[in-house]
C-alpha positions in Angstrom: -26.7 -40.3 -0.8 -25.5 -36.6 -1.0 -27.1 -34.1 -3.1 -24.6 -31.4 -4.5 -25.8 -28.3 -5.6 -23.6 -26.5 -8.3 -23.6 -22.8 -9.3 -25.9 -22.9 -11.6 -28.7 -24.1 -9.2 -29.0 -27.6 -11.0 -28.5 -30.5 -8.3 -26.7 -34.2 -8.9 -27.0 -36.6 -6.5 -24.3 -39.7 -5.7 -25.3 -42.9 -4.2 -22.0 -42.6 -1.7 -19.5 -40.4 -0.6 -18.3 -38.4 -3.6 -14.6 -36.3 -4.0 -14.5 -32.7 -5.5 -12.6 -34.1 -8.6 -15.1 -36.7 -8.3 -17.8 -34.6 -9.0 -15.8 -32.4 -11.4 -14.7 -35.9 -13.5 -18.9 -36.5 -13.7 -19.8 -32.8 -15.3 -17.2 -33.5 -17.7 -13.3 -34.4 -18.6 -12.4 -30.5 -19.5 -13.6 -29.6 -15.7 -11.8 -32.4 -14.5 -8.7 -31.3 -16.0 -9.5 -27.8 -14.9 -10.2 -28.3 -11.4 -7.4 -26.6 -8.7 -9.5 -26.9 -5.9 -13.6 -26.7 -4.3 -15.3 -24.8 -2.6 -18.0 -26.7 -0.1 -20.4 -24.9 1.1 -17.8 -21.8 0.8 -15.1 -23.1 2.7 -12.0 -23.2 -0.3 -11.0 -27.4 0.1 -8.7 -29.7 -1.8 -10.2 -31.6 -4.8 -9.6 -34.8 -2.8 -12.1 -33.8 -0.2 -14.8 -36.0 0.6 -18.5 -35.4 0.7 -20.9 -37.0 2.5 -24.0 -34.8 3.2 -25.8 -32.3 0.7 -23.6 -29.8 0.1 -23.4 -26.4 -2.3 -20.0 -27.1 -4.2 -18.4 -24.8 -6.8 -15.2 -26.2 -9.0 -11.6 -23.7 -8.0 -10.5 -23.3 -11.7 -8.1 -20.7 -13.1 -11.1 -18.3 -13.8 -11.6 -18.6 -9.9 -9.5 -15.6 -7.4 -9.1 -18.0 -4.8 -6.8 -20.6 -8.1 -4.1 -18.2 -7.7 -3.3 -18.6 -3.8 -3.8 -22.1 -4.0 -1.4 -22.0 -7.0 1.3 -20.6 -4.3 0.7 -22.5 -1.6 1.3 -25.0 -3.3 4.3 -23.5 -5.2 5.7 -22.6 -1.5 5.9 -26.6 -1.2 6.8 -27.3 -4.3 9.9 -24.7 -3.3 10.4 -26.5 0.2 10.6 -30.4 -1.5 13.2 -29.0 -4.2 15.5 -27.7 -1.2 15.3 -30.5 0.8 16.2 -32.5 -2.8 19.3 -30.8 -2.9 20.2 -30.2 0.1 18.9 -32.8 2.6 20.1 -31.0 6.2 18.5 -28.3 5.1 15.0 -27.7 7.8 11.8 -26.5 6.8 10.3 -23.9 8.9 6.8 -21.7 7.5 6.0 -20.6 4.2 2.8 -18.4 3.6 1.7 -17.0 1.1 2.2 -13.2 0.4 1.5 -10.6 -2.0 2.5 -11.7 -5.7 3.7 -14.6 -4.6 5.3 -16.8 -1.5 8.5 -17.4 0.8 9.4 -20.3 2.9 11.9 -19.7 5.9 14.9 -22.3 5.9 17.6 -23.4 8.8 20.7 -24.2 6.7 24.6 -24.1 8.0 25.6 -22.0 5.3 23.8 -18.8 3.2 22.3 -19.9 0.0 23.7 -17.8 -3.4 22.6 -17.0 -6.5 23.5 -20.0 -7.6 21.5 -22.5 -5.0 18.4 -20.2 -6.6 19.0 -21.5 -9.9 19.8 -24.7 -9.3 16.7 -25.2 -6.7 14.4 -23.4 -9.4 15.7 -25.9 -11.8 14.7 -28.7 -9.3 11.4 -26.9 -8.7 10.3 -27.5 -12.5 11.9 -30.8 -12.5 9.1 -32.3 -9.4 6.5 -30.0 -11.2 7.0 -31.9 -14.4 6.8 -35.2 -13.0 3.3 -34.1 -11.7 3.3 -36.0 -8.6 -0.2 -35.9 -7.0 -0.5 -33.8 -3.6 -2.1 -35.9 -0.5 -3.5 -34.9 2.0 -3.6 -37.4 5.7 -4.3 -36.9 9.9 -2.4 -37.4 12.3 -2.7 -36.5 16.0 -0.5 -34.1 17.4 1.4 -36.1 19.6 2.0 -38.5 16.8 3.1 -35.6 14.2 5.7 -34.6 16.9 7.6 -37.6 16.8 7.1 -38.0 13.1 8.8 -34.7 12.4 11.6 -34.7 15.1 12.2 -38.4 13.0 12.8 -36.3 10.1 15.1 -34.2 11.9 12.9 -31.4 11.6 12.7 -29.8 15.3 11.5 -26.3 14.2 8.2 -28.1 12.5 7.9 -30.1 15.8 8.4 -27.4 17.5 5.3 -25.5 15.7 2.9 -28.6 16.2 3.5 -28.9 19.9 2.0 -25.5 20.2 -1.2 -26.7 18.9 -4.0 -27.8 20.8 -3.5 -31.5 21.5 -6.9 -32.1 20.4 -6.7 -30.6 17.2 -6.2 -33.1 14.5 -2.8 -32.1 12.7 -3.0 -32.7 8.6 -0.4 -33.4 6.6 0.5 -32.7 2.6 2.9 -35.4 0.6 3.8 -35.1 -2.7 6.4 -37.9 -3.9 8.4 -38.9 -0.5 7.7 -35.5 0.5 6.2 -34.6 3.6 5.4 -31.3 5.3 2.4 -29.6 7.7 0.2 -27.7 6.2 -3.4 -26.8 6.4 -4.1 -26.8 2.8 -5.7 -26.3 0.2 -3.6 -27.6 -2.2 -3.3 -28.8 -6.2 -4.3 -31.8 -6.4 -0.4 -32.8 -8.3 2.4 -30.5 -8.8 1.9 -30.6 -12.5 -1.1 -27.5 -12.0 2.1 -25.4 -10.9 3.7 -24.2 -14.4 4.8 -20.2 -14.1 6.9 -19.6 -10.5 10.1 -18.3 -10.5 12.2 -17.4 -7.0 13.7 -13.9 -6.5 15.9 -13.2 -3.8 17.0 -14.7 -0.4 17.2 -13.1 3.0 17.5 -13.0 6.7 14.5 -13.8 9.3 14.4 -14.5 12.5 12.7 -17.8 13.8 9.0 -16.6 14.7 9.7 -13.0 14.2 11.7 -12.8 17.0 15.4 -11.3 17.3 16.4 -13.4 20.3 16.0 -16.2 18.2 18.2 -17.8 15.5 18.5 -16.4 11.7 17.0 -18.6 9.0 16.9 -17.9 5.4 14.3 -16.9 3.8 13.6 -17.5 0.1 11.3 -15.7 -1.9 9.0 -16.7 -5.2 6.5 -15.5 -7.4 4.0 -17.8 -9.0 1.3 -17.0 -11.5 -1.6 -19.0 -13.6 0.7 -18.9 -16.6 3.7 -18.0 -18.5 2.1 -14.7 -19.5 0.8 -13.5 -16.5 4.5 -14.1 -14.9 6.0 -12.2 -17.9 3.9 -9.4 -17.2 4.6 -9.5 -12.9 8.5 -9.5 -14.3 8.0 -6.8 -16.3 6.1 -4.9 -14.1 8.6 -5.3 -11.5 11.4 -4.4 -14.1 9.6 -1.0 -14.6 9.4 -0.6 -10.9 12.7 -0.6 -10.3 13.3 2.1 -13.0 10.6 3.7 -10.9 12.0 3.9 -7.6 11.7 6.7 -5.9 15.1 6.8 -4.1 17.3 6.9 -7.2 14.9 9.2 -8.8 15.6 11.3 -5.6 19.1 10.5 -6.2 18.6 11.6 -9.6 16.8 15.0 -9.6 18.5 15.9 -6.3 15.1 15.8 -4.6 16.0 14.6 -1.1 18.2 11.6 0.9 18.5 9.9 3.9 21.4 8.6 6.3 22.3 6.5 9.1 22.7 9.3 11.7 18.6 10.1 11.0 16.9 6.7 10.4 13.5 6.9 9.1 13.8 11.1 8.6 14.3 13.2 5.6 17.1 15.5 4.4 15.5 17.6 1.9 16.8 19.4 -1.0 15.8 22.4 -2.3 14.1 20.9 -5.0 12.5 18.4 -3.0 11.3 20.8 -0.5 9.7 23.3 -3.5 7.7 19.7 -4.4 6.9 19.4 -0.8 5.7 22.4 -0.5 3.8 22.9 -3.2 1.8 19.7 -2.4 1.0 21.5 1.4 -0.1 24.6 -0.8 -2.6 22.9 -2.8 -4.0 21.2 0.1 -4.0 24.3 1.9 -6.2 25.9 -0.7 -8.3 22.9 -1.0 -8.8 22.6 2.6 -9.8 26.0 2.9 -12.6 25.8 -0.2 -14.1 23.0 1.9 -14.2 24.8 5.4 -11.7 24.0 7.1 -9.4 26.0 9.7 -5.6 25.1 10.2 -4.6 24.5 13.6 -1.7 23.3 15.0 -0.9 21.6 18.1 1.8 20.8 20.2 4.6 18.0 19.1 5.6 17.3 22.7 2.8 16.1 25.2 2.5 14.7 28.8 2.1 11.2 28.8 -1.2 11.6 30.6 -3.0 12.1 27.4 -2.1 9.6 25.4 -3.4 7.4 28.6 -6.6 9.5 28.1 -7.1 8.5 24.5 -6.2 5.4 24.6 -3.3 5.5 22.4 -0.6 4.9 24.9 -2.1 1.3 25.4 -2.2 0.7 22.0 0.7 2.7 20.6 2.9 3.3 23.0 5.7 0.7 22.3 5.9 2.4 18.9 6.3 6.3 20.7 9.5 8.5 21.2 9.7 9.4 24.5 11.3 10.9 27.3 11.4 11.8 30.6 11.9 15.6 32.8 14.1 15.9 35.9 11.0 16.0 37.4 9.6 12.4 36.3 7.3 13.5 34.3 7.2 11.6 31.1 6.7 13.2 27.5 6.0 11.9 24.1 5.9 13.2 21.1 2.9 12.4 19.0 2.7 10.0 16.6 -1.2 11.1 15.7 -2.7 14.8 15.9 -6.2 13.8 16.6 -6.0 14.7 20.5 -4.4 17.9 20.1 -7.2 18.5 18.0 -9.6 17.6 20.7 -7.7 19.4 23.4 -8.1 22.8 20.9 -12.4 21.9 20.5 -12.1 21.8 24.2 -11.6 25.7 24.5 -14.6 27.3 25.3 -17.8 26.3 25.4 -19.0 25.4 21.8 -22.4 25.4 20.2 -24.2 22.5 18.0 -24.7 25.9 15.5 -20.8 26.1 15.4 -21.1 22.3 14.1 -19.7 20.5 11.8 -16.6 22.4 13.1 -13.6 21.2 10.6 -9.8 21.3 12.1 -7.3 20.8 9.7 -2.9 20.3 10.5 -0.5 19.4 8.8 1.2 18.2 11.7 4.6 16.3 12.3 4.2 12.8 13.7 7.0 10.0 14.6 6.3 6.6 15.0 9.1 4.1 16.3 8.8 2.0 13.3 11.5 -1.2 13.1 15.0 -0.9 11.2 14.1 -3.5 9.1 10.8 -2.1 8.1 12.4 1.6 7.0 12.3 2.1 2.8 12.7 5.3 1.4 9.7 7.8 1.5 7.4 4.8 1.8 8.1 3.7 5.7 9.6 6.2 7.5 9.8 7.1 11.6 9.1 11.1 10.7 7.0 12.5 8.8 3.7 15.0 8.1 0.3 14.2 8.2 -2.7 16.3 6.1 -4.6 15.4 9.3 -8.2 17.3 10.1 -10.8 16.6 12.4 -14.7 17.1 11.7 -16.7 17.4 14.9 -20.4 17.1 14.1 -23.5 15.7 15.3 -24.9 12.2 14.5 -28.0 13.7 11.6 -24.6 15.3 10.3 -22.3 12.6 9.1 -23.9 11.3 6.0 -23.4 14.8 4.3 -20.1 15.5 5.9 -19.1 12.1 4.6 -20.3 12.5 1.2 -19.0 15.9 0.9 -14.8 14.5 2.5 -15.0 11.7 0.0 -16.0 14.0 -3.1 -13.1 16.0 -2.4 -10.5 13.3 -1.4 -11.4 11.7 -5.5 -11.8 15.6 -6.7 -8.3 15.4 -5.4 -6.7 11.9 -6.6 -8.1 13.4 -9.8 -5.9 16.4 -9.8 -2.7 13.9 -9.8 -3.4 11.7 -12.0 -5.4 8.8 -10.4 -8.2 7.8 -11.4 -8.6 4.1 -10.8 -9.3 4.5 -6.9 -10.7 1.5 -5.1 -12.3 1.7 -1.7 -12.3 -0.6 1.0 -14.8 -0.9 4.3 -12.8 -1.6 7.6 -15.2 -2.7 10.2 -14.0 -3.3 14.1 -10.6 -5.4 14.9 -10.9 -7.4 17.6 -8.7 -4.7 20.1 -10.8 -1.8 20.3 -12.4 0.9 22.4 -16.2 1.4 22.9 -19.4 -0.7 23.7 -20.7 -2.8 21.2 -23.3 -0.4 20.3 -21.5 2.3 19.7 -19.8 0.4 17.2 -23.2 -0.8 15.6 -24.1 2.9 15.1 -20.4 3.9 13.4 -20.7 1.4 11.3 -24.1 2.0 9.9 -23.7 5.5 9.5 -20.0 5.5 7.5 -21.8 2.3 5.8 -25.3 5.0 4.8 -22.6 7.5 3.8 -20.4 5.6 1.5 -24.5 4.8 -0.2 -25.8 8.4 -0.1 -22.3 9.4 -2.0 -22.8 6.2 -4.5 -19.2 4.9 -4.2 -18.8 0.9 -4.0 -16.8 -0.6 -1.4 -15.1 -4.1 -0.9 -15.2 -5.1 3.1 -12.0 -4.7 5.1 -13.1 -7.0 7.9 -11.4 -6.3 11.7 -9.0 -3.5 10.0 -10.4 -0.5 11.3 -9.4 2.4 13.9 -8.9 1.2 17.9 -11.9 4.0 18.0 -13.9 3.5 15.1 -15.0 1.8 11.8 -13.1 3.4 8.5 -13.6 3.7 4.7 -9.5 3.0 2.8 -9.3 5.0 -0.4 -6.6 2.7 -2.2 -5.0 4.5 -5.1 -3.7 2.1 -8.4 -0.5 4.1 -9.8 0.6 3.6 -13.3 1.7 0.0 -13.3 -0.6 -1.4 -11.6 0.3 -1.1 -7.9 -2.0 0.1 -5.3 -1.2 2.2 -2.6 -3.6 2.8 0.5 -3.6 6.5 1.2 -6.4 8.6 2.2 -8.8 7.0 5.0 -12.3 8.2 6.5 -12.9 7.3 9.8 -16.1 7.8 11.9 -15.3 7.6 15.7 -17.7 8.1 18.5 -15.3 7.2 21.3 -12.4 9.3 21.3 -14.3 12.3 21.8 -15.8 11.7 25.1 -12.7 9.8 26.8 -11.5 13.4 26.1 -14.2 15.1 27.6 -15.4 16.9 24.7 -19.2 18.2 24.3 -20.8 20.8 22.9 -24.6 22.7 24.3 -27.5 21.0 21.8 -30.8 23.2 21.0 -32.3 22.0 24.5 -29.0 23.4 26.2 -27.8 20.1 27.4 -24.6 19.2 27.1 -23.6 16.6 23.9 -20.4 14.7 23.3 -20.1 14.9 19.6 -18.9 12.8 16.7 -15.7 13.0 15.4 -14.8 12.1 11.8 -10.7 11.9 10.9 -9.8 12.4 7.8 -6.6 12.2 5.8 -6.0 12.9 2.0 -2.4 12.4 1.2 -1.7 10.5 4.3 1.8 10.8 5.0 3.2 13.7 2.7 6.6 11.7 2.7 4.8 8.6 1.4 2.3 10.8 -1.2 5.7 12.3 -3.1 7.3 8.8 -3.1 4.3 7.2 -5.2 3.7 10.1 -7.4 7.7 10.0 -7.9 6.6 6.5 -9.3 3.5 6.8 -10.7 5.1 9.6 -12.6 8.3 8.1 -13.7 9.7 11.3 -12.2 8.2 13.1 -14.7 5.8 15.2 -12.3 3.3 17.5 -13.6 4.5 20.9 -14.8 2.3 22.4 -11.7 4.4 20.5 -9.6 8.1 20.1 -10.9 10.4 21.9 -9.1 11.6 23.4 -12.2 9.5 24.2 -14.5 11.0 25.4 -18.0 15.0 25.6 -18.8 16.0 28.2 -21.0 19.2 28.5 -23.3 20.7 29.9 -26.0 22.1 27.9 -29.1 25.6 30.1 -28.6 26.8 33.2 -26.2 25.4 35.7 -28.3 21.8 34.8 -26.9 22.6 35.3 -23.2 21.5 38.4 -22.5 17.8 37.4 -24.5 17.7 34.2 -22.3 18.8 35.9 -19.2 15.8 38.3 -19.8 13.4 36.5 -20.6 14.1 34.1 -17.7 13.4 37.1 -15.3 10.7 37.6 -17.1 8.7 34.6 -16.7 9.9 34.0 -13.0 8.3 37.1 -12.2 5.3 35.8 -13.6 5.7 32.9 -11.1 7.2 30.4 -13.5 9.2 28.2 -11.3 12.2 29.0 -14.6 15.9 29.1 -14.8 18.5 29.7 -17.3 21.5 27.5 -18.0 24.1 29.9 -19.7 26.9 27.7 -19.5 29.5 27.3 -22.2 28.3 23.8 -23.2 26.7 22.7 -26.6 22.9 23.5 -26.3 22.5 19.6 -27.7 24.4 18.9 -24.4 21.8 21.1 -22.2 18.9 19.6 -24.0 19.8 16.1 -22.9 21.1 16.9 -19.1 17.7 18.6 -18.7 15.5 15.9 -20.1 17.4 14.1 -17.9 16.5 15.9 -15.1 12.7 15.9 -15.8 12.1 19.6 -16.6 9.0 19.4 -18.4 9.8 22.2 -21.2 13.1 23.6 -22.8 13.3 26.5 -24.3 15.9 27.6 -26.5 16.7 30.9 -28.5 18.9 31.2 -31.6 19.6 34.3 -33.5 16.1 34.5 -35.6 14.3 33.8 -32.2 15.9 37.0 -30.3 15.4 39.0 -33.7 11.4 38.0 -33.4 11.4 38.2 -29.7 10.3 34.0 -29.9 11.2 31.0 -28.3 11.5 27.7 -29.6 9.4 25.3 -27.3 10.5 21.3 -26.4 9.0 19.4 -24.4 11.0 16.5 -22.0 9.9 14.2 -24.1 11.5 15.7 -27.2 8.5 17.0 -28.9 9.0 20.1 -30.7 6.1 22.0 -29.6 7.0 24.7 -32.2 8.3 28.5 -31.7 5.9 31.0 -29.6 6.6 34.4 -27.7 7.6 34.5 -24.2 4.1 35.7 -23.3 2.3 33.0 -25.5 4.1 30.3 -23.7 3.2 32.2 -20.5 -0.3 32.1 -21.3 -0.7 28.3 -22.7 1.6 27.4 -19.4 -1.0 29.0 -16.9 -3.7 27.5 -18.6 -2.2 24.3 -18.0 -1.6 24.9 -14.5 -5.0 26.6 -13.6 -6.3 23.2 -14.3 -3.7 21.5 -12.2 -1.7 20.1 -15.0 -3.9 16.9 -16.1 -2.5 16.8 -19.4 0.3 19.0 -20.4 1.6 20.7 -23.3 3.9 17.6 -24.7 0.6 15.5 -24.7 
């Protein structure tokens, strides 16, 4: 006679074996209609599961986080069934769920088109609306085997071989339909209402090149028709987003085949870049910290040293002397850093000692996963390393992640999550060692009153880590800046430093990065900022013009005038209709447009516009100089069109 205990803390009790749906169906017919899935005793289960013993249950409705991967699971099925439908020789491989949505890898003898998509999504809402109920049996392995090489299905028989032979296998059918799964599922493919599939492509069975290509489809699938609207729209706006064809655009930057994963800048890309290094630079150098800069090239000993060549080293550039030895070239700056502590004998007065590069890393990063700004082989780190004592790192901590928000403020993001990694399962360092990183980043992230979601296994080789995860504009989020507490690196390195009793101390070492990658930072504020970049950081900052000739020599003046008042300004005299200008620079992001007619010479004024075609009325040169450096003195939060 099982007891279940719900939510709420009231308690029902069965006089048998009850189901989830069961259970739900008692409490009332609303719930019962509701239900997606259970959770028993915390472990998510289908709504067909059985309990037997007391048990604390909760109902999986819509309101529930976990609904919505269930929802694509089981839409990932619901995807598989309608192929096979249509195209019966087709083999069914995996299909996970992902980010937004779900794929499910296919062997078929020829590529699937645009119209196979439509025609399978068609047969995807055709099964969903005959709301056929999902079940779930056992089988043994061996059994399952057979049963899937009956179907013809080698690469699922394949898969299941692999699996312990004591390990019961369990099935999911919905109609005739059968496939391997480990659930949870709907309990019928009528719960699955708002999916549609978005693009096919290439993947290798398992991951692996050596083998065969399958095809891989991909879908999205939501609670409802609205929520999918508004994942279509986002990913709509997105698009007009990207940061390659703004790059393309504003003649910021490009890449090519000849440099995989490296950057060609532009000049007006490389004013961006730079200006981004020169606002760190200053901010760095408010908080304490000293630029270094180490070597790009190092002996391969090193990386042995740190530990990096174990774990990285597939993914480093090398290359070897005439005299064997072998090189690579960093893809981290955090034992350069160490090398440059090393010098000397240092002092725990000298402490917190704060190192600061922005240093050039490559990483051999696959082909496949190169894309744009965002995943590239080469690129520049805002890398520092704090070297402290233990009593140190709550206030060092609270003080980096003040300034990484103070920061993420300045350009426009305010909605900033934080996430707790704790230690993955390959790692440096005794277990207690660990216990002590953890605690103290975990009485850090306290003593600075920030709330953190755990991260669990996805910290540093060398220590535990706090994500700052930035969400852009339309709702995206981007992991970018990371604080990382690491009392392992430094003494595999042989760093120490003389304590008050004048023994010798290895010391604590916190990495820190802001921006992350530099390459990656511009790409999202490209996006977040629709390409229209703050005037503090557009390359170009005001366009001036005249409405005919007459007004050159006023514009060509005046433009000297405010670039020697640092105003990143230009003037476009060309023989074109100022209507013309005005529109080609809007295009081009320049956040203000300034143009002079014959009353605006004759009272030494400008007529102000902003990109987005306000008319911010007519000032003096030196009025617009002064309301312009106001703006940027406080780093361009708002700006003059807002």
């Amino acid at each position: 006679m099982p007891v279940i205990t719900l939510p709420d803390g009231s308690q029902r009790s069965y006089p048998q074996p009850v189901s989830v749906a069961e259970v739900a169906a008692s409490i009332g017919a609303g719930l019962a209609r509701a239900a997606i899935a259970g959770r028993i005793d915390g472990k998510l289960v289908d709504c067909s599961a059985s309990i037997a013993h007391d048990a604390r249950l909760e109902i999986v409705t819509e309101k529930d986080p976990a609904a919505l991967e269930v929802i694509r699971h089981s839409t990932a099925h619901l995807l598989a069934q309608a192929v096979q439908a249509l195209y019966p020789e087709a083999q069914v491989t995996i299909g996970p769920v992902i980010e937004d949505g779900f794929y499910y890898d296919f062997a078929y003898k020829r590529p699937f088109t645009t119209e196979d998509l439509a025609a399978i999504e068609e047969k995807m809402r055709e099964l969903a609306k005959a709301d056929q109920p999902v079940q779930r049996k056992l089988m043994p392995r061996d059994e399952a085997v057979q049963f899937f090489k009956g179907l013809g299905e080698h690469y699922k028989a394949e898969i299941i071989a692999s699996i312990p032979a004591n390990e019961p296998i369990s099935l999911y059918g919905q109609g005739e339909w059968v496939d391997l799964c480990r659930g949870p599922h709907v309990p019928s493919t009528g719960k699955l209402k708002a999916f549609k599939l978005m693009k096919v492509a290439g993947a290798y069975w398992r991951g692996d090149s050596r083998n065969e290509m399958l095809q891989r489809i991909y879908g999205t699938a939501w609670l409802n028709d609205k929520d999918l609207a508004a994942y279509l729209h986002r990913l709509e706006e997105a698009e007009k987003r990207d940061h390659r064809r703004i790059g393309r655009e504003l003649d910021l930057f490009h890449l090519q085949e000849e440099a995989p994963g490296a950057v060609f800048w532009h000049p007006k890309g490389w004013r961006i870049f730079q200006s981004l290094i020169s606002y760190m630079r200053e901010k760095q150098a408010l908080a304490g910290f000293d630029e270094v800069n180490a070597p790009e090239l190092v002996d391969r000993s090193l990386w042995e040293a740190s530990g990096h060549w174990e774990k990285f080293g597939e993914n480093m550039f090398t290359t070897q002397t005439p005299d064997e030895r072998v090189y690579a070239i960093k893809p981290m700056n955090c034992p350069g850093h160490v090398q440059i502590f090393n010098q000397g004998l240092r002092s725990y007065r000298e402490l917190p000692l704060r190192f600061a590069e922005f240093g050039k890393v490559h990483r051999y990063e696959p082909s496949g996963a190169l894309h744009g700004l965002m995943r590239v082989r080469a690129f520049t780190q805002d890398d520092a390393h704090i070297f402290l004592t233990e009593d140190q790192i709550t206030a060092e901590s609270v003080a980096v992640t003040r300034l990484i928000l103070d920061i993420y403020r300045d350009f426009g993001f305010d909605d900033v999550r934080i996430k707790f990694s704790d230690r993955p399962a390959k790692r440096v360092g005794a277990d207690d060692v660990w216990d002590r990183a953890e605690a103290a980043l975990k009485a850090a992230a306290t003593a600075a009153g920030i709330e953190y979601t755990l991260n669990p296994g996805e910290g540093a080789f060398y220590g535990p880590k706090l994500e700052f995860v930035l969400r852009d504009a339309i709702g995206r989020d981007w992991q970018c800046g990371t604080l990382q507490v690491d009392l392992n690196l430094p003494g595999r390195l042989g760093a120490h430093y003389i304590d008050e009793n004048s023994q010798k101390r290895t010391p604590v070492m916190l990495h820190r990065a802001i921006f992350g990658s530099l390459e990656r930072f511009f790409g999202i504020l490209l996006e977040h900022h629709a390409g229209k970049l703050p005037s503090w950081l557009a390359p170009t900052q005001a366009v001036l013009m005249g409405i005919t000739d007459r007004q050159n020599d006023y514009v060509a003046q005046t433009t000297d005038f405010l670039k020697n008042q640092g105003v990143r300004a230009l003037c476009d005299l060309r023989n074109e209709k100022v209507g013309f200008k005005i529109r080609e620079h809007t295009l081009q992001r320049v956040p203000y447009l300034l143009v002079a007619g014959e009353r605006e010479v004759a009272a030494n004024l400008l007529s102000v516009r902003s990109r987005s075609g306000k008319d911010l009325g007519t000032m003096s040169p030196q009025a617009f100089l002064e309301r312009l450096r106001s703006e940027l003195e406080s780093r361009g939060r708002t700006t003059l069109e807002d």
